[in-house]
C-alpha positions as CSV (number, residue, x, y, z in Angstrom):
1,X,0.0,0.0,0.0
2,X,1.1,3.3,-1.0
3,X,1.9,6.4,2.0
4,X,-1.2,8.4,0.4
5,X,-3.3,5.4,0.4
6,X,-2.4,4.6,3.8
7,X,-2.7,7.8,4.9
8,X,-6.5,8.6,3.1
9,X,-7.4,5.0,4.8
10,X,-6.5,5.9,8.2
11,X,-8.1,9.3,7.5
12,X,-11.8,7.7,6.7
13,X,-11.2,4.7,9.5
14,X,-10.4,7.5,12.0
15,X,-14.1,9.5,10.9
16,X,-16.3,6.7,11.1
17,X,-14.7,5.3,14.4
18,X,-14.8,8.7,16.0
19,X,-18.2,9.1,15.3
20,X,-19.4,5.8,16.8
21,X,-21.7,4.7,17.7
22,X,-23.8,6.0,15.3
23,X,-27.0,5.5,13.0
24,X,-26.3,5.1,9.2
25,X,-29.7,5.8,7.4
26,X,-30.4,3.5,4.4
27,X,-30.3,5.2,1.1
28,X,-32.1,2.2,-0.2
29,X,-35.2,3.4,1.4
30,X,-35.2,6.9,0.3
31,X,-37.6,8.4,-2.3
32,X,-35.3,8.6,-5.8
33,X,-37.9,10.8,-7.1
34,X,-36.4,12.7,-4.8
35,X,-33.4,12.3,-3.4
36,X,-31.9,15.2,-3.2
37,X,-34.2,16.2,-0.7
38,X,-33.9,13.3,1.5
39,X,-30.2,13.6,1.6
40,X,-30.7,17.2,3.1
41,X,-34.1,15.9,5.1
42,X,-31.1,13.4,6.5
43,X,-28.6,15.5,7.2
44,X,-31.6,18.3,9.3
45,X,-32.1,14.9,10.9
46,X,-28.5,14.4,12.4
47,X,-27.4,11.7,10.2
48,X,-23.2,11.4,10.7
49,X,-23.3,9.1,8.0
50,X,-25.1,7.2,4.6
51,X,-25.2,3.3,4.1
52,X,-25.7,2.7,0.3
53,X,-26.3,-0.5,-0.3
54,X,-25.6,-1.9,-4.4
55,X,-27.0,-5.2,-5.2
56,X,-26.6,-6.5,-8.5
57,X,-29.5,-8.9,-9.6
58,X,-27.0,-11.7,-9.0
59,X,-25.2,-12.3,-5.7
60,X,-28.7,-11.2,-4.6
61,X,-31.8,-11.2,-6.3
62,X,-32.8,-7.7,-6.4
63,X,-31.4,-4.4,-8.1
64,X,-30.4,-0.9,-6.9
65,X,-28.0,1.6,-8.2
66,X,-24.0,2.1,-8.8
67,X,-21.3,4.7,-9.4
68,X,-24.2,7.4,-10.5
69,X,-25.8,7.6,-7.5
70,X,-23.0,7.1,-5.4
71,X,-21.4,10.2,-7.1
72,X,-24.1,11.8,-7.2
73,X,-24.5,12.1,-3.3
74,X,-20.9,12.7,-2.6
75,X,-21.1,15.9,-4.7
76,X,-24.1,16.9,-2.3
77,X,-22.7,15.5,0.4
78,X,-19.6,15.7,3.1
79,X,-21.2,12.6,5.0
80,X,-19.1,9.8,5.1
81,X,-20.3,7.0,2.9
82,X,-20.5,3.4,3.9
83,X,-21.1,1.5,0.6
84,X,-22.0,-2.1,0.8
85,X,-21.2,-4.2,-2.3
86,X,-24.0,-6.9,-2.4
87,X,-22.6,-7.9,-5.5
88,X,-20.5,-11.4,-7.0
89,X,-17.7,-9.3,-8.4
90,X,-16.7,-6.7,-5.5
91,X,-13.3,-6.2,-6.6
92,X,-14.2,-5.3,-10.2
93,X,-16.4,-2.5,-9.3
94,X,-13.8,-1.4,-5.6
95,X,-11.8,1.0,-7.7
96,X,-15.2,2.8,-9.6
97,X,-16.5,2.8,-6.2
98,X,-14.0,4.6,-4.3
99,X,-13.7,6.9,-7.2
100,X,-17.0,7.7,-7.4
101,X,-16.8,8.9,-3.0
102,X,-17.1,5.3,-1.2
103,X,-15.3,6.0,2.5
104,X,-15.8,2.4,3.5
105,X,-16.3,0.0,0.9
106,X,-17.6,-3.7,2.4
107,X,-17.9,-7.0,0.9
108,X,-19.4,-9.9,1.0
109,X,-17.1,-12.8,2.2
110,X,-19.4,-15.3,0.4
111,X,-18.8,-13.3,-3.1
112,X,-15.1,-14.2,-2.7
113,X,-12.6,-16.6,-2.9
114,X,-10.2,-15.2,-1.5
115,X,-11.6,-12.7,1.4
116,X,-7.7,-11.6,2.6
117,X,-6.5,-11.1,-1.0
118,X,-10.1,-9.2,-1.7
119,X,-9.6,-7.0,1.7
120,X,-5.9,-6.0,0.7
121,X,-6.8,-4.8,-2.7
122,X,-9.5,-2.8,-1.3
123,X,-7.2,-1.4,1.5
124,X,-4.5,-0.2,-1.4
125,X,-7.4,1.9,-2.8
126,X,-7.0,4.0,0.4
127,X,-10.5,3.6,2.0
128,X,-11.9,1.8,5.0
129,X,-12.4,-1.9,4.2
130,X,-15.3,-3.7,5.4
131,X,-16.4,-7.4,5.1
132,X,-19.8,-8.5,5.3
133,X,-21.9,-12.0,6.4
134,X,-25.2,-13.4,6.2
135,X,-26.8,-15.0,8.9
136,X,-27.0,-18.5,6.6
137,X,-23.0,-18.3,6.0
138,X,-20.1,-19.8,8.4
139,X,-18.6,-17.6,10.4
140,X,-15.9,-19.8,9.8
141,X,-15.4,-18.0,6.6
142,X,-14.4,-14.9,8.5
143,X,-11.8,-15.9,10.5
144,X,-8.9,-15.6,7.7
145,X,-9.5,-11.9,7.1
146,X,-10.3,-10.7,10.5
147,X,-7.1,-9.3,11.2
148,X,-7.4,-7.9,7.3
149,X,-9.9,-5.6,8.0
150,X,-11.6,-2.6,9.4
151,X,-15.5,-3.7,10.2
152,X,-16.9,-6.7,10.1
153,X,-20.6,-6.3,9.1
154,X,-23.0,-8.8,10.9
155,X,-26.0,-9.1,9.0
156,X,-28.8,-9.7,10.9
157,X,-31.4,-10.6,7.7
158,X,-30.4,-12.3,4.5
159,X,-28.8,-9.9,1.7
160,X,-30.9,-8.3,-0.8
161,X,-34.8,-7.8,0.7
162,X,-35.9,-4.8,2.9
163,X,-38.4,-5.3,5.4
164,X,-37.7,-8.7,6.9
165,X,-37.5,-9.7,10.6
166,X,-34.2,-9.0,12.6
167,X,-32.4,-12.5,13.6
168,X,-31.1,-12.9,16.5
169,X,-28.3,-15.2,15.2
170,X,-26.8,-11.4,15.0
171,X,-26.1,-10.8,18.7
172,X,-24.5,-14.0,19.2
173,X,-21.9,-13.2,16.5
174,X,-21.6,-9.2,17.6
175,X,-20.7,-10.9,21.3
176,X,-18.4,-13.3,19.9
177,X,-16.4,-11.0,17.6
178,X,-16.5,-7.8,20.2
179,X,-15.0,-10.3,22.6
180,X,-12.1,-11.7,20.4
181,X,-11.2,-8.2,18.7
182,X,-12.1,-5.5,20.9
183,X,-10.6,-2.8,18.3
184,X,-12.6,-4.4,15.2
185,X,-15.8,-2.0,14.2
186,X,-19.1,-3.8,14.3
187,X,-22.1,-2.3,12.6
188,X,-25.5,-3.9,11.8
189,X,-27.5,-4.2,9.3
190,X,-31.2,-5.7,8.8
191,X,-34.5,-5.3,10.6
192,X,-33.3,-2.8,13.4
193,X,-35.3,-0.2,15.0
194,X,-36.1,1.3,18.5
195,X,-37.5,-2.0,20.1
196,X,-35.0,-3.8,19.4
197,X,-31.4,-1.3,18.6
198,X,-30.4,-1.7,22.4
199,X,-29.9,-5.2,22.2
200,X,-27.8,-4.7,19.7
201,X,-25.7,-1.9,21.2
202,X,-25.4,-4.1,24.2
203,X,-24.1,-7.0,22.6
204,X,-21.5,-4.9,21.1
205,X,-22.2,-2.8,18.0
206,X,-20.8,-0.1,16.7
207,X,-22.5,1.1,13.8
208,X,-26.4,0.5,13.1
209,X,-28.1,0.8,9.7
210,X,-31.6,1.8,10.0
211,X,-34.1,2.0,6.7
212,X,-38.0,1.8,7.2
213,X,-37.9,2.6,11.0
214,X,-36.1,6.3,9.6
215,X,-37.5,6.8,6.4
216,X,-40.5,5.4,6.6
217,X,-41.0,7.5,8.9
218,X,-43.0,11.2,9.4
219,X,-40.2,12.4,11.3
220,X,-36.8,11.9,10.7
221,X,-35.0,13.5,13.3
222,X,-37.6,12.1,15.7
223,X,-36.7,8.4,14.8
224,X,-32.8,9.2,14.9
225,X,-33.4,10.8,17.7
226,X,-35.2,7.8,19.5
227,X,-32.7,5.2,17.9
228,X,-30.0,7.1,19.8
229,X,-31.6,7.2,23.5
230,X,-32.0,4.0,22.9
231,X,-28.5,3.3,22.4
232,X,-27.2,5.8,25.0
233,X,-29.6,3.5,27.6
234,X,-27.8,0.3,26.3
235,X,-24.9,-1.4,28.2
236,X,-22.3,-2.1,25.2
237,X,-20.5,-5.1,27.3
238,X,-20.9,-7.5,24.8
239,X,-19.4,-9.5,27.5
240,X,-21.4,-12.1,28.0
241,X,-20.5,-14.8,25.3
242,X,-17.0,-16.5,25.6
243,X,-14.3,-16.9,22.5
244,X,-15.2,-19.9,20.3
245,X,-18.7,-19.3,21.5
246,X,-19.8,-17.7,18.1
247,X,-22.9,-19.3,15.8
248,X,-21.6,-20.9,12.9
249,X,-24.8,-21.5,11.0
């Protein structure tokens, strides 16, 4: 890795870490019609950061956007943006990606053969470097990279649907991992909102994305507002489930 892209990657590690923990709205559940007015409705609303999740009809069954939008909202935009490649071919769209404004760019370890290799290239691009599992993958499949990366995403519904059911499979792995790499970021993503963001704070989370609980809602800076009490209330031990203790389902 290059000095400058060590440098601009310690840079955008150093942003989202000191601004955790923290509530990344989902972009995927904005209005496109108009979403230049949701990115400033977001930003009234307190939001310290965007999660912009890019599926490609492949790795995952539905479709969203790419580089347009993601540019698009980085020329509006000082946010950080946490850009979550649901796609087969991360590291052939990594370099677009960061180009077009991606801060953290995660993968999915499933969508690679080689998750250490896939992590390094990323890191060379000089951005934050994420890796990302379902709750139906091994965690086993984690373990080479872990020391490879900056956040580990937990997801806590399967890849590639809004609106489904938080798992609790999730807190079980946020325990393990907070326990085994104290320094690692955690974030969250699928089926969190005010009943239930706590939980996850208290079993170790870092970093929690919220879509239809924010912007499905009347008031944004109401829910974020919420979402965070919540999360100030929480006890983030994560303390409670011994190394080796992790689900592997």
């Amino acid at each position: 890795m290059s000095s400058d892209a060590n440098r601009n990657r310690s840079e955008r590690i150093r942003v989202f870490r000191e601004s955790t923990p923290m509530v990344l709205p989902s972009v995927l559940n904005a209005d496109f019609g108009d979403l230049g007015g949701e990115l400033q409705r977001l930003t009234d609303a307190g939001a310290r950061a965007l999660h912009l999740d890019v599926m490609d009809g492949h790795f995952v069954p539905n479709l969203t956007f790419g580089m347009p939008i993601v540019e698009g909202l980085r020329r509006h935009t000082d946010l950080p943006l946490d850009v979550h490649l649901m796609i087969s071919d991360p590291l052939r769209y990594a370099a677009p990606m960061v180009d077009a404004g991606a801060d953290m760019l995660t993968f999915h370890v499933e969508a690679v053969d080689d998750p250490v290799a896939a992590a390094q290239t990323i890191a060379d691009l000089g951005v934050a470097v994420g890796v990302a599992i379902n709750p139906d993958a091994s965690m086993d499949q984690l373990e080479p990279c872990l020391d490879h990366v900056d956040m580990v995403l937990i997801m806590s519904v399967q890849a590639g649907f809004g609106g489904q059911a938080f798992n609790p499979i999730a807190l079980e792995r946020l325990r393990s991992l907070r326990n085994r790499y104290p320094d690692l970021l955690l974030e969250a993503d699928g089926g969190i909102k005010a009943s239930n963001i706590a939980e996850v704070r208290a079993a170790g989370c870092d970093c929690f994305v919220v879509g239809s609980a924010i912007l499905k809602s009347d008031d944004y800076g109401k829910a974020i507002d919420e979402l965070n009490d919540q999360i100030a209330a929480a006890n983030p031990s994560g303390a409670d489930v011994s190394p080796g203790q992790e689900a592997t389902r």
